[in-house]
C-alpha positions as CSV (number, residue, x, y, z in Angstrom):
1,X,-18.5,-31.0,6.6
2,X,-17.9,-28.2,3.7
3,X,-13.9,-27.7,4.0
4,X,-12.1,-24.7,4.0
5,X,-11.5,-22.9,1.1
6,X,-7.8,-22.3,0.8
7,X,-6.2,-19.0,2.1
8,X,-3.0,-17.0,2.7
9,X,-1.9,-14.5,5.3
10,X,-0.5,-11.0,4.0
11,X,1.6,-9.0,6.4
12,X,2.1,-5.2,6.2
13,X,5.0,-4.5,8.1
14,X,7.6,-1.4,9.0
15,X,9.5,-3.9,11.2
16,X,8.1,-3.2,14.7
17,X,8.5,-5.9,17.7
18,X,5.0,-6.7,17.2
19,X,5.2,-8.2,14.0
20,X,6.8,-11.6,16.0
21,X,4.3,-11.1,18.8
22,X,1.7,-11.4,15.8
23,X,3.1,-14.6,13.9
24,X,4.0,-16.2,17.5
25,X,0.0,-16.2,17.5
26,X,-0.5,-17.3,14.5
27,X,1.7,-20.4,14.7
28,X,0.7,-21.0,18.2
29,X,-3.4,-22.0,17.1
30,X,-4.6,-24.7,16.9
31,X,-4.4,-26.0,13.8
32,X,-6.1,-29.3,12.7
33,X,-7.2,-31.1,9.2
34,X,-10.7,-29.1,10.1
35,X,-9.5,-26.1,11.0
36,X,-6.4,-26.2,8.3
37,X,-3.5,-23.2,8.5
38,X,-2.6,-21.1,5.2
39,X,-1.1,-22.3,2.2
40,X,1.2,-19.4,2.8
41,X,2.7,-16.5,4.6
42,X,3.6,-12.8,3.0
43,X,5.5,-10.5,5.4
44,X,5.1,-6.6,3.4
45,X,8.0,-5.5,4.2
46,X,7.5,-1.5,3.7
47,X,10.3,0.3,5.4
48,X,11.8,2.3,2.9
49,X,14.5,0.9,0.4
50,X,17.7,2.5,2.4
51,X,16.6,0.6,5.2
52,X,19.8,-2.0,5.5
53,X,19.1,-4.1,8.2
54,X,17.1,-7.3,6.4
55,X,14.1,-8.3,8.0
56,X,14.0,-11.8,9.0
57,X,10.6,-13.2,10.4
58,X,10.6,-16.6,12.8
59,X,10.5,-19.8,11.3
60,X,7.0,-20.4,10.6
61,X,5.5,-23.7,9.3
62,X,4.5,-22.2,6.4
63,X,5.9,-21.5,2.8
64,X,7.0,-17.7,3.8
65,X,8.4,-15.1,1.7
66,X,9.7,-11.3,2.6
67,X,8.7,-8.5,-0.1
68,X,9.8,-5.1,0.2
69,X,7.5,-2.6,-1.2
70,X,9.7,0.3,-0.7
71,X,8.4,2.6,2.4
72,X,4.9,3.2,0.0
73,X,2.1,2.7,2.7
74,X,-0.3,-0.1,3.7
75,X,-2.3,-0.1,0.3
76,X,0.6,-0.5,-1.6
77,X,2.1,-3.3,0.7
78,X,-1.0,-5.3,0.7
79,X,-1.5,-5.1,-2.9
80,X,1.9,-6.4,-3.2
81,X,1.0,-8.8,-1.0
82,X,-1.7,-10.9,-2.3
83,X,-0.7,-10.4,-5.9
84,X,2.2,-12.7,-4.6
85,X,-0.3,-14.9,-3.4
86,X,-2.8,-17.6,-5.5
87,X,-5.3,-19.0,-3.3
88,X,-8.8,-18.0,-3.5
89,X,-8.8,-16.0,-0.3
90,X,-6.3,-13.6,1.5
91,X,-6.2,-12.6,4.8
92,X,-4.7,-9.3,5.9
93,X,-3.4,-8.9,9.5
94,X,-2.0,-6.2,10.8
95,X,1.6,-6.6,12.1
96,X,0.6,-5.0,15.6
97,X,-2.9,-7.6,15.9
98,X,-2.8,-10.6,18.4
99,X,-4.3,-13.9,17.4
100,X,-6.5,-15.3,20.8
101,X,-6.6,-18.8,21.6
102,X,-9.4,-20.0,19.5
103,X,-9.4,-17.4,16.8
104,X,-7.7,-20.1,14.0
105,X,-11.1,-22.5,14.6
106,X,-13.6,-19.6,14.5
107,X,-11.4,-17.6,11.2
108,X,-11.7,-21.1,9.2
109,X,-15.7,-20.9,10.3
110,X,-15.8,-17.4,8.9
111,X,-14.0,-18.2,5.8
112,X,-16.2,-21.5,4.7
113,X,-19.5,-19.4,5.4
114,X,-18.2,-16.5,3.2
115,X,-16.9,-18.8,0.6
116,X,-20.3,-20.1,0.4
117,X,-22.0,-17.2,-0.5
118,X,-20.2,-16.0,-3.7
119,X,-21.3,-12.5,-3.8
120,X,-19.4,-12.1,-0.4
121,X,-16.2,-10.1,-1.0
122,X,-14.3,-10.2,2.7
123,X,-15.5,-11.1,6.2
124,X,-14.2,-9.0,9.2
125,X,-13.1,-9.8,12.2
126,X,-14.1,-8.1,15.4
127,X,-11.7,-5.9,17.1
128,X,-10.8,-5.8,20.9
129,X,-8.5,-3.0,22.3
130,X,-7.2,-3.9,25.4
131,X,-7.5,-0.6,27.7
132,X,-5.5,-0.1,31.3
133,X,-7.7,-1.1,34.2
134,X,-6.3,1.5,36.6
135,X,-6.9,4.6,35.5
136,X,-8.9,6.0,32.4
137,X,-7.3,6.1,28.5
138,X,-5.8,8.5,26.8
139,X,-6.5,10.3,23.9
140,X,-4.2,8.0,22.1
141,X,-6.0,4.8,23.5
142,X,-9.7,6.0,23.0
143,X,-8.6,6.7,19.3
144,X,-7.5,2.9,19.0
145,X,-10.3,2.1,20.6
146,X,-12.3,3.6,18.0
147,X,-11.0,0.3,15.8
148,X,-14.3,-1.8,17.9
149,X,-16.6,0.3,16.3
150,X,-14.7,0.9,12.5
151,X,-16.3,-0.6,9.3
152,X,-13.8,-2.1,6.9
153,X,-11.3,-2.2,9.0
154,X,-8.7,-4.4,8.0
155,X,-6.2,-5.4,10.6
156,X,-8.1,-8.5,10.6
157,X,-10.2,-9.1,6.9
158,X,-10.2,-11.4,4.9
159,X,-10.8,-11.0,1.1
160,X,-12.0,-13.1,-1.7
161,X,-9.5,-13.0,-4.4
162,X,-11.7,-12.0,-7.7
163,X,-13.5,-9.9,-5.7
164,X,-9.9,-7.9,-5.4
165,X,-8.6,-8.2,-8.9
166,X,-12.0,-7.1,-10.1
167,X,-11.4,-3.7,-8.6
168,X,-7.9,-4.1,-8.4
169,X,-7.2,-3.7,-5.0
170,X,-6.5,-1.2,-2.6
171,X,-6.2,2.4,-4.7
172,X,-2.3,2.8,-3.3
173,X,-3.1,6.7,-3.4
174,X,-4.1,6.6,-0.1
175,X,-0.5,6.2,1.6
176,X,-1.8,6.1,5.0
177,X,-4.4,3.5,7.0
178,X,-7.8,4.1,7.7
179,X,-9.2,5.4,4.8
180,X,-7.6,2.9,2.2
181,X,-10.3,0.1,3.6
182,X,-13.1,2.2,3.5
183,X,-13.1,3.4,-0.2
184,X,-12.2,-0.5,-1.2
185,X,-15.2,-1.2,0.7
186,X,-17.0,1.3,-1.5
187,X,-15.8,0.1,-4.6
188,X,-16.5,-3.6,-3.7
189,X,-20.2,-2.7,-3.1
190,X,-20.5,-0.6,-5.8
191,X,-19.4,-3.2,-8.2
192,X,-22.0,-5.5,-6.1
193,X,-20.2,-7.2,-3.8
194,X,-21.1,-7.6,0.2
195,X,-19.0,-7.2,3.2
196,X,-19.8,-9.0,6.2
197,X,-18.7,-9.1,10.0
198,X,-17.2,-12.9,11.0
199,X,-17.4,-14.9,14.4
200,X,-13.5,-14.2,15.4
201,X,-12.4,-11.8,17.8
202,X,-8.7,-10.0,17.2
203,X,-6.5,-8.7,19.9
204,X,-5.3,-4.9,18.7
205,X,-3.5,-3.7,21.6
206,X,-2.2,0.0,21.7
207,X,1.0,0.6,20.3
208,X,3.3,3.4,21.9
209,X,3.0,7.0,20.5
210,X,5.1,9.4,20.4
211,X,3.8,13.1,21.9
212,X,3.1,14.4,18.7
213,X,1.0,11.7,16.9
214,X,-2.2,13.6,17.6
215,X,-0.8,16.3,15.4
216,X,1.1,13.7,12.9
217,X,-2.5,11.4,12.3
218,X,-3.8,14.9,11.2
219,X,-2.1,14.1,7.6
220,X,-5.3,11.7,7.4
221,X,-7.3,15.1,6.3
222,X,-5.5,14.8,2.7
223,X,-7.2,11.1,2.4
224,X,-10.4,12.9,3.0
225,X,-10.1,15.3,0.4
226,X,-9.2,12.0,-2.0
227,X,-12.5,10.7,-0.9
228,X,-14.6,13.6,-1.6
229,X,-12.9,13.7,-4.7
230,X,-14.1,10.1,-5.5
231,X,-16.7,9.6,-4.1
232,X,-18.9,12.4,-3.6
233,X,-19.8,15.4,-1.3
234,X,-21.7,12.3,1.0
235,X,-18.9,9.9,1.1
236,X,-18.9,9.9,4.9
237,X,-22.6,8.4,4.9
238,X,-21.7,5.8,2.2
239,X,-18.6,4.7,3.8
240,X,-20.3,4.9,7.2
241,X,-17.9,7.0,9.1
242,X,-18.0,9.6,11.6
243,X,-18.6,13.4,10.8
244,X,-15.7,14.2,13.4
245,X,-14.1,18.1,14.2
246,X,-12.9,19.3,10.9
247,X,-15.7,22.1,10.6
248,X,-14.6,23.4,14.1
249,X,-10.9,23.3,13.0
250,X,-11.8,25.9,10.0
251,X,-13.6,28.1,12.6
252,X,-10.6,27.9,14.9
253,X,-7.8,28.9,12.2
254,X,-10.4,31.9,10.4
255,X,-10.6,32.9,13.9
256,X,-7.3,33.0,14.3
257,X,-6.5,34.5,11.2
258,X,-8.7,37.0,11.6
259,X,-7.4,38.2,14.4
260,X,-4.2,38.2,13.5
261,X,-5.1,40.3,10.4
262,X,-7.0,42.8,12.2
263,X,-4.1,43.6,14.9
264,X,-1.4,43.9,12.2
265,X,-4.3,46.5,10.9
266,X,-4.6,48.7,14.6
267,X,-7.9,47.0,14.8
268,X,-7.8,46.0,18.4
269,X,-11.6,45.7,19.7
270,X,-12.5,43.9,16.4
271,X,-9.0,41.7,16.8
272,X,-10.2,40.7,20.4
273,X,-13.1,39.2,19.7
274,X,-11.7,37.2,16.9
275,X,-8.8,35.9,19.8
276,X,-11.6,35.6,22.0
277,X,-13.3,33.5,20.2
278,X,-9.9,31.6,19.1
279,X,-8.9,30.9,22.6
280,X,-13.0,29.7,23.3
281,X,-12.3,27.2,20.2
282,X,-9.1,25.9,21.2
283,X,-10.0,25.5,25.0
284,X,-13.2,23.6,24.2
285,X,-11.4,21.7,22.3
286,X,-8.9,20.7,25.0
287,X,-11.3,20.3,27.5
288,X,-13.2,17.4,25.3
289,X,-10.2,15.7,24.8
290,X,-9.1,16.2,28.8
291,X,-12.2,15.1,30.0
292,X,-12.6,11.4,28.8
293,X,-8.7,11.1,29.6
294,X,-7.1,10.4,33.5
295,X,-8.2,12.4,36.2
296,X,-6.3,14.2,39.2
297,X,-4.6,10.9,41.1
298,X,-4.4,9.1,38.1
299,X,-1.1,7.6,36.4
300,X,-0.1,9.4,33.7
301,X,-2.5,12.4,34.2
302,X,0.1,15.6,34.1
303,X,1.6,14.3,31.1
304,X,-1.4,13.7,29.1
305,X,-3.3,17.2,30.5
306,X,0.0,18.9,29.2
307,X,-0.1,17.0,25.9
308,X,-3.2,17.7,25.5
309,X,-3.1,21.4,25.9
310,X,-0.4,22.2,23.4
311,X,-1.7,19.8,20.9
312,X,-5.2,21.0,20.9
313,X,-3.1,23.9,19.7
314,X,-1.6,23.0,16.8
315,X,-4.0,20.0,15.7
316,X,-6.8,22.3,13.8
317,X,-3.8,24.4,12.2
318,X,-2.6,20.6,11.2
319,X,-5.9,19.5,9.9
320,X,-6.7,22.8,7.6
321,X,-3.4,22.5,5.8
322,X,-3.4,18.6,5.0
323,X,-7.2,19.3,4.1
324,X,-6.4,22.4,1.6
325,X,-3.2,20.1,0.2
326,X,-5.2,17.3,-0.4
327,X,-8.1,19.2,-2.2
328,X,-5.1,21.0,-4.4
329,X,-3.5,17.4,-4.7
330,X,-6.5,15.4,-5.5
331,X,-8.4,18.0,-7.6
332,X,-10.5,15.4,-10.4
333,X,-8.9,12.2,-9.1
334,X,-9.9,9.5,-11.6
335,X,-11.2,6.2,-10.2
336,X,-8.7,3.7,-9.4
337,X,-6.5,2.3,-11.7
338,X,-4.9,5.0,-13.4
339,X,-4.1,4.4,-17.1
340,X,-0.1,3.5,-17.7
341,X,2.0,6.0,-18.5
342,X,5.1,4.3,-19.2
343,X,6.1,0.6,-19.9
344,X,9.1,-0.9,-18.2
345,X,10.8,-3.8,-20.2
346,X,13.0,-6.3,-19.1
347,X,16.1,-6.8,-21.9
348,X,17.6,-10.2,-22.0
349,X,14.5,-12.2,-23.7
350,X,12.5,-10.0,-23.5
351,X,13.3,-7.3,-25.9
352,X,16.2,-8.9,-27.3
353,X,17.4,-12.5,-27.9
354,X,18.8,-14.1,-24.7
355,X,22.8,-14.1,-24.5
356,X,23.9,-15.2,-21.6
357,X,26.4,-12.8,-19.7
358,X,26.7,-10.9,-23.5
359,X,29.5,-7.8,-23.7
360,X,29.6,-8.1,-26.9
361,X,27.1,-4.8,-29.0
362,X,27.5,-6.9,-32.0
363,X,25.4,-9.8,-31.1
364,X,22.3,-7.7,-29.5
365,X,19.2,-8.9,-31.6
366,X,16.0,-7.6,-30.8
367,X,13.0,-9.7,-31.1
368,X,10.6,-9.8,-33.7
369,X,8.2,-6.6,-33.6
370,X,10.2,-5.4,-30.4
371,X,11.4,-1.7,-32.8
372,X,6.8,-1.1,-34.1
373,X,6.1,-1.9,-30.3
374,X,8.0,1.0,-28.7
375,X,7.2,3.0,-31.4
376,X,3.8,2.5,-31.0
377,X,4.4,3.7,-27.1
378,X,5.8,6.5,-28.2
379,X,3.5,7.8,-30.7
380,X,1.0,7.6,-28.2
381,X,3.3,9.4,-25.4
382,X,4.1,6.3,-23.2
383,X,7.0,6.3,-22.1
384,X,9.6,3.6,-22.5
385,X,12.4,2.6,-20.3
386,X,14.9,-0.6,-19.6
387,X,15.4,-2.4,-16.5
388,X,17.4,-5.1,-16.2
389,X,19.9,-7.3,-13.9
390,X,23.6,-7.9,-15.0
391,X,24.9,-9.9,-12.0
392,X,27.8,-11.0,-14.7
393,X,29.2,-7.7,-13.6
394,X,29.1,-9.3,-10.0
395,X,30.5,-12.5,-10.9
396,X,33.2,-10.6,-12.9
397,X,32.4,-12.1,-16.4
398,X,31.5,-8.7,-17.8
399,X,32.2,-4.9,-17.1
400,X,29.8,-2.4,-16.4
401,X,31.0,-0.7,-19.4
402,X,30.2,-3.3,-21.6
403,X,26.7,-3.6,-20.3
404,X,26.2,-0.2,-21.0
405,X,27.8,-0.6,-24.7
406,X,25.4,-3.5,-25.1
407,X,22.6,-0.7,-23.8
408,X,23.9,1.5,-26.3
409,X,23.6,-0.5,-28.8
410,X,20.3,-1.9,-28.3
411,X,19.0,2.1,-28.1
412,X,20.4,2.4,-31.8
413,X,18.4,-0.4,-33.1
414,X,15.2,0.5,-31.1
415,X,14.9,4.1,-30.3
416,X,16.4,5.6,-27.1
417,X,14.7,4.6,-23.7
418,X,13.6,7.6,-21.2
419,X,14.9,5.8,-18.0
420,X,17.8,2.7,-17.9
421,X,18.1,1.1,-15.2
422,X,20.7,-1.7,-14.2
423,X,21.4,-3.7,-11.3
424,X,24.6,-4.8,-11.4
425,X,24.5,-6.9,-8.0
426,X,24.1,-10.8,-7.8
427,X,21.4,-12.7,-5.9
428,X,23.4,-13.6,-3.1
429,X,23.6,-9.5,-2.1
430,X,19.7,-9.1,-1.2
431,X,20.0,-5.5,-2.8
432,X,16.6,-3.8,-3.1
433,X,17.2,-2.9,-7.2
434,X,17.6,-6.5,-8.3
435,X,14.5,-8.1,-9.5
436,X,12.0,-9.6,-7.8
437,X,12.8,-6.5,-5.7
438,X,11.3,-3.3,-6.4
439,X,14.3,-0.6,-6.4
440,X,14.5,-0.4,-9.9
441,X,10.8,0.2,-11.2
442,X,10.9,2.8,-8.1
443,X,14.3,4.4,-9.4
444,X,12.7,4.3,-12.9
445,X,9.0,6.0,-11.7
446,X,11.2,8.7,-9.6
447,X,13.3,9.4,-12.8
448,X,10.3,9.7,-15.1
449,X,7.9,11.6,-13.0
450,X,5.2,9.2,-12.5
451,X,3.6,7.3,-9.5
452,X,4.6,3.2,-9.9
453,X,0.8,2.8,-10.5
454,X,1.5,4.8,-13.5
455,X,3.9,2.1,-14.9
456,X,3.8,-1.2,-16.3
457,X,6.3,-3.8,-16.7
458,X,7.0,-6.4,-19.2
459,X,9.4,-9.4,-19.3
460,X,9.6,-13.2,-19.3
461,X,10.6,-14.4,-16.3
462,X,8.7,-14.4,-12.8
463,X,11.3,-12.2,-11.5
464,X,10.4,-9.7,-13.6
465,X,6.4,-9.9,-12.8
466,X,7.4,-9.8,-9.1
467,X,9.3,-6.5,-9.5
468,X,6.7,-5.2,-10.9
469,X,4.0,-5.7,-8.4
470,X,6.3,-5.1,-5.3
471,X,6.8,-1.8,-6.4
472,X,2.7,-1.5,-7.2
473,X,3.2,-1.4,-11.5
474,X,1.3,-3.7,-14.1
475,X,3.0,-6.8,-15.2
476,X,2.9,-8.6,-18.4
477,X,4.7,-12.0,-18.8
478,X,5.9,-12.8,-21.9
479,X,6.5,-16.4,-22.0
480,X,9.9,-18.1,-23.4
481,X,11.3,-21.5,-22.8
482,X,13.3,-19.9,-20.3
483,X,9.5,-19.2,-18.2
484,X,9.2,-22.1,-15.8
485,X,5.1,-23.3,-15.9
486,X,4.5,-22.4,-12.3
487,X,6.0,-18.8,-13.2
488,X,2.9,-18.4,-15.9
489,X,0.4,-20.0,-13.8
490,X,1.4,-16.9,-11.3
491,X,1.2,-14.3,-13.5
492,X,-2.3,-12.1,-13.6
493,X,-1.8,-11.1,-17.3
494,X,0.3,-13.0,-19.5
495,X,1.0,-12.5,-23.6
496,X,2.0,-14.3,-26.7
497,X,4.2,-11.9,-27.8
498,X,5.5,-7.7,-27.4
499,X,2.5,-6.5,-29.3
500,X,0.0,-8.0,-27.2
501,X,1.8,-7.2,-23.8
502,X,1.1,-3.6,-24.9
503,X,-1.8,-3.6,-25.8
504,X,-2.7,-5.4,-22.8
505,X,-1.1,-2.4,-20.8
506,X,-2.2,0.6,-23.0
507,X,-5.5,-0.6,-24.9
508,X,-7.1,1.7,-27.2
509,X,-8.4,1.8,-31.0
510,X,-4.9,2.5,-32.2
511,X,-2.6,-0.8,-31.8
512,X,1.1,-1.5,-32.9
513,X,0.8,-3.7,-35.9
């Protein structure tokens, strides 16, 4: 018998209840030598950095590991994810999916045949929504029900890992879910890669909503104007998706305009047939969605007929204006990756020789070629910034102010950085800014104007790389005997020295010499 390639679960999470109910699952398969579990387990955590309250997942019997990503979406997270990862394959699960009895035997199944056929990029699992028996769905339910018949769906895939770094990931400018998988799935088979349906079924029962998610899910129009702006006029066909209402929506807000227009101007015939035909929009509209739902009798029927009525309201308004932002917003998007913009570098070993706990300006040495290097950034308008823990100032074995005399310093024999970030916390504080964490490559993004795609990150420790890709930057290790081996086997892009770190981050025919 062929074994089973070897894998890792990813995690995006926000914290909900579910997220236990999933990993209770997961643990609770049967696992066997033939059917082996993952080499490892990474929990996304994505609720954003002011969130206090750590998340702590069960005990699993797996190496696990928490990364926060900072509140940036489900691309982001999962990139973040399986860049923490290095087994050949990575499986995403939602945190709001339930694992059936039987699915571990079948997934393993899924994954050896994949494996097998290398220009397989990710194998699917097959969705079940759970609906109430006593009375017919709502709105709400029918659209997660939608998930049985998605392509690319990815609360349940599983990727091959070159396939991912050779079109690095998900493109993290889609902050929301849906349309993230299906323009990966796009770029996978454009680079010539297949996508193919497994054995295993996945639970995906529906989570609660509030009222207004109808209208809230309507921010999904912006991802469709970064698709069109990728991918073409015909992206719908490509990516297989549904046409759905939006050309309706524009007739229901001109008609509604109009009319408005025309009886601020004393035109009332002509501004009653433009309300007519508003109010025949909007209740068609209703009625489609009221239909399908519960009946007279029927639990739960007032509330969603009421929903549904003022909603139906608002939702085409909702959907024009993400729409006409995300046209405005995504006007001659550039395929995903963006080129850096800025380069992030860690100070102690990196860009100056290592002191331990040093106060002192005096004994700040940069490197060799560390001065050429960021001028070389500069010349070609990269920016250049510092980021760097001082838990000495925790332990009380510096001052602040010395670090940022130390900072000074190292500006004067260097040139002046465009963002300085310091985290003065130790490890024992969990603090989102202290590397491996991502709050200071996000603080330093914010502060420079760019998104953290837009950045890169050098330095020589693992900490450093796994800043970097929790917050969604490029990372360069530069190797010192202070690296431990496993930290370089880690690390996607790694350099003999400064000079090629950036040239590995900004290449071009101009290189610092």
């Amino acid at each position: 018998m062929t074994p089973a390639p070897s894998w890792s679960v990813v995690v995006p999470t926000v914290g909900r209840p579910s997220l236990d109910v999933l990993l209770e699952s997961l643990v609770g398969q049967d696992w066997s030598p033939t059917a082996p579990g993952p080499a490892s387990v990474v929990i996304c955590d994505d609720r954003p950095l002011t969130a206090t309250r750590p998340l702590v997942p069960p005990a699993l019997p797996w190496p696990t590991r928490v990364v926060r990503t900072g509140g940036r979406g489900p691309a982001a997270a999962r990139n973040a994810g399986w860049r923490a990862t290095s087994q050949s394959w990575v499986a995403f699960l939602d945190d709001d999916v339930v694992l059936p009895p039987g699915w571990a035997r079948a997934f393993v199944d899924d994954l050896t045949a994949a494996d097998a056929e290398l220009q397989v990029a990710a194998t699917q699992a097959r969705l079940h929504v759970p609906l109430p028996q006593d009375r017919r769905p709502t709105d709400w339910e029918r659209s997660t029900a939608g998930l049985e018949r998605a392509r690319w769906a990815t609360a349940d895939m599983a990727f091959r890992r070159t396939a991912l770094q050779e079109v690095h990931g998900f493109d993290e400018r889609f902050p929301r879910a849906y349309r993230e998988d299906a323009d990966l799935a796009l770029r996978l088979r454009a680079a010539g890669w297949t996508l193919v349906k497994g054995s295993r079924t996945t639970h995906h029962p529906v989570r609660p909503a509030q009222d207004r998610v109808s209208v809230r899910v309507q921010a999904g129009a912006r991802d469709d104007a970064l698709m069109r702006a990728l991918h073409g006029r015909r992206w719908r066909e490509r990516a297989e998706t549904g046409r759905g209402r939006f050309p309706w929506h524009v007739a229901t807000v001109v008609a509604s305009a109009t009319g408005t227009i025309l009886a601020l101007a004393g035109k009332r015939r002509p501004a009653a047939v433009a309300l007519a035909t508003w109010t025949v929009l909007t209740t068609d509209f209703a009625v489609r969605r009221i239909l399908p739902g519960p009946h007279p009798g029927e639990p739960g029927a007032p509330a969603e007929w009421r929903r549904m009525a003022w909603t139906s309201v608002l939702i085409p308004f909702a959907a024009v204006a993400h729409r006409l932002r995300g046209v405005v917003t995504h006007r001659g998007a550039a395929p995903w990756r963006p080129a850096v913009r800025a380069v992030l570098f860690d100070r102690d070993g990196t860009l100056v020789t290592d002191v331990p706990y040093n106060g002192d300006p005096d004994r700040v040495e940069p490197v060799d070629g560390a001065q050429e290097c960021l001028d070389h950034l500069r010349r070609e308008r990269v920016a250049v910034g510092l980021i760097t823990n001082q838990s000495g100032v925790a332990r009380g074995l510096i001052s602040r102010a010395q670090v940022d005399a130390v900072n000074d310093r190292l500006a004067e024999l260097v040139g002046p950085f465009a963002s300085v970030q310091v985290c003065p916390h130790g490890p024992e504080s969990c603090c989102p800014c202290r590397k491996p964490a991502a709050g200071m490559v996000l603080r330093a993004a914010h502060e420079l104007g760019l998104s953290p795609w837009e950045v890169g990150v050098v330095g020589d420790i693992g900490d450093d790389v796994g800043a970097a890709l929790a917050a969604g930057a490029r990372a360069v290790l530069v190797p010192t005997p202070a690296t431990r081996p496993e930290e370089i086997r880690c690390a996607e892009l790694v350099a003999t020295d400064l000079r090629e770190a950036v040239a590995l981050l900004v290449p071009g025919p101009e290189r610092a010499r």
